[in-house]
N, C-alpha and C positions, 0 to 999 in steps of 0.2 A: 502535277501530281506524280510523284513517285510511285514505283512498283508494288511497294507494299500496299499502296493503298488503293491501286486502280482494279487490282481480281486478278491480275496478268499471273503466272506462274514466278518466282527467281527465287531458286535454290540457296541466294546470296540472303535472304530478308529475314530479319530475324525471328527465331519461334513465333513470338506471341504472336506475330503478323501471320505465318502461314496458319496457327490457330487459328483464327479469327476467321480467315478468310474459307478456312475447309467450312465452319462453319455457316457460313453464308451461302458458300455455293451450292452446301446439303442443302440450306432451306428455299434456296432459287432454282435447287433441281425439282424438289418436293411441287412447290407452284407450277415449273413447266409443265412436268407430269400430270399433274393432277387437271390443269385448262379449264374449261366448266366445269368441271364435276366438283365435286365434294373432298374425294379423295382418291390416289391414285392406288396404282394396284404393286403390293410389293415386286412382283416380279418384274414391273417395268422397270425401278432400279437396277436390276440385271443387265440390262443394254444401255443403262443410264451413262451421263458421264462422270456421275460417281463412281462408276467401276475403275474410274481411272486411282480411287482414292479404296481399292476394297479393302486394305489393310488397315483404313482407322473404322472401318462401317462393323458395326455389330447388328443381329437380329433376334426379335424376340416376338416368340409366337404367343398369342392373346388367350389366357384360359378363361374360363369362365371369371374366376377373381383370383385374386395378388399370387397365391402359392401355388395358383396351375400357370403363370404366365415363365416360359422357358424359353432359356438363350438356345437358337438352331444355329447362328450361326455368328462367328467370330473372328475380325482382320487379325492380323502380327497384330497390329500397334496395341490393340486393346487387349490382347492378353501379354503382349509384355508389360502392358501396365499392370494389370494385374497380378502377374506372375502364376498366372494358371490359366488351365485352357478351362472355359466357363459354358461350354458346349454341353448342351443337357444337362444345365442346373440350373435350377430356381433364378430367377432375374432378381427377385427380392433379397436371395442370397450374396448374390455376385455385384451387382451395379453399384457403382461408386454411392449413388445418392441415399442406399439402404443404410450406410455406415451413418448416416444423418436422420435414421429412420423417416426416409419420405418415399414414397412409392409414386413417383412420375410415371412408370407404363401404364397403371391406372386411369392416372389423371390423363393422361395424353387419351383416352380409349373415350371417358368421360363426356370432354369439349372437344375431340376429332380435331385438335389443331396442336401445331407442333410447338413442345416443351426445350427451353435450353436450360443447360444446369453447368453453372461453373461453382467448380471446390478443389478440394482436397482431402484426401484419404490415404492412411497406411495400408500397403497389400501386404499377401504374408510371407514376404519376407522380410518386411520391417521398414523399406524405402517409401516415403512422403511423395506424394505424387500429386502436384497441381493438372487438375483436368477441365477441358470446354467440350459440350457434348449438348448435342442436339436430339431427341427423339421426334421421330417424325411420324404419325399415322398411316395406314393404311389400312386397304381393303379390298378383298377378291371382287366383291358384291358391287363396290361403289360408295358402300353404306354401312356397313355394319365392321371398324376396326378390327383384323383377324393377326397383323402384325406389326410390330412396330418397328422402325427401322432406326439406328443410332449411329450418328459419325460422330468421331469421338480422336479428341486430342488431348496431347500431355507433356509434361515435362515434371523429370524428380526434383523434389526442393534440395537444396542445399544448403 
C-alpha cells in the first residue's frame, strides 16, 4: 500500500489524496474524542491532533435555528477559499453548501452524527473552487449539539 493510501503524512501525494485523508482523520479524531459517549466536547479538538490541521478546521456555534448558527472561528485554508474572513457571519451565509441551499449545520445538530459534503462553489472573487468537508458535532453537555466543527479542503478548478 502506498502513502497516499495508508493515513501516513507525504507532502509528495497528490491533493485529492491529502483531501481525502484530512477528511478521515477529522472523522477518526471526532470517534477517538468522543469514546463512549455520544459526542465529544468542542474544546477537546483544541488539544486534538487536528490542531495539527487548524488551518483547514472551521467552527460554528449552534443558535437556536439556521440564521443564529455563527462561524467563531476560521483556519487560512477555508478563508482563502472563500476569499473572506467568514468570522461572525451567518454559517448559512458563508458555507459552501448554502450556495446549493442546504443547511448541513442543521442537519448535523438534527441526527448528532457527522455530515461530509463534497461540491463546488464560486467565492467572491469569481474562482471555482472544488471542496471536501466534513462537519462534525459536538457538545459542552455531552448531549445537547452547541458547536459544530468543520475540516474542510479545496482546490480551484481550472
Amino acid at each position: 500500500m502506498d502513502a497516499a493510501h495508508d493515513g501516513r503524512a507525504d507532502s509528495t501525494a497528490p491533493a485529492r489524496w491529502i483531501e481525502r485523508r484530512l477528511i478521515g482523520r477529522a472523522l477518526r479524531e471526532w470517534e477517538s474524542l468522543r469514546g463512549e459517549r455520544s459526542l465529544p466536547s468542542c474544546l477537546e479538538f483544541d488539544n486534538a491532533a487536528l490542531i495539527n490541521h487548524k488551518a483547514n478546521v472551521f467552527v460554528v456555534e449552534i443558535g437556536a435555528r439556521e440564521s443564529e448558527d455563527w462561524i467563531v472561528r476560521a483556519g487560512r485554508q477555508f478563508i482563502d477559499a472563500l476569499a473572506l474572513n467568514p468570522v461572525g457571519r451567518r454559517a448559512v451565509e458563508v458555507l459552501p453548501s448554502a450556495e446549493r441551499r442546504l443547511s448541513y449545520c442543521q442537519t448535523v445538530v438534527r441526527f448528532q452524527k457527522p455530515i461530509a459534503d463534497v461540491g463546488r462553489f464560486t467565492n467572491i472573487r469569481g474562482d471555482d473552487v472544488w471542496y471536501r468537508c466534513i462537519l462534525l458535532p459536538t457538545a459542552s453537555n455531552g448531549t445537547q449539539v452547541n458547536y459544530v466543527v468543520g475540516a474542510f479542503s479545496y482546490k480551484f478548478a481550472h
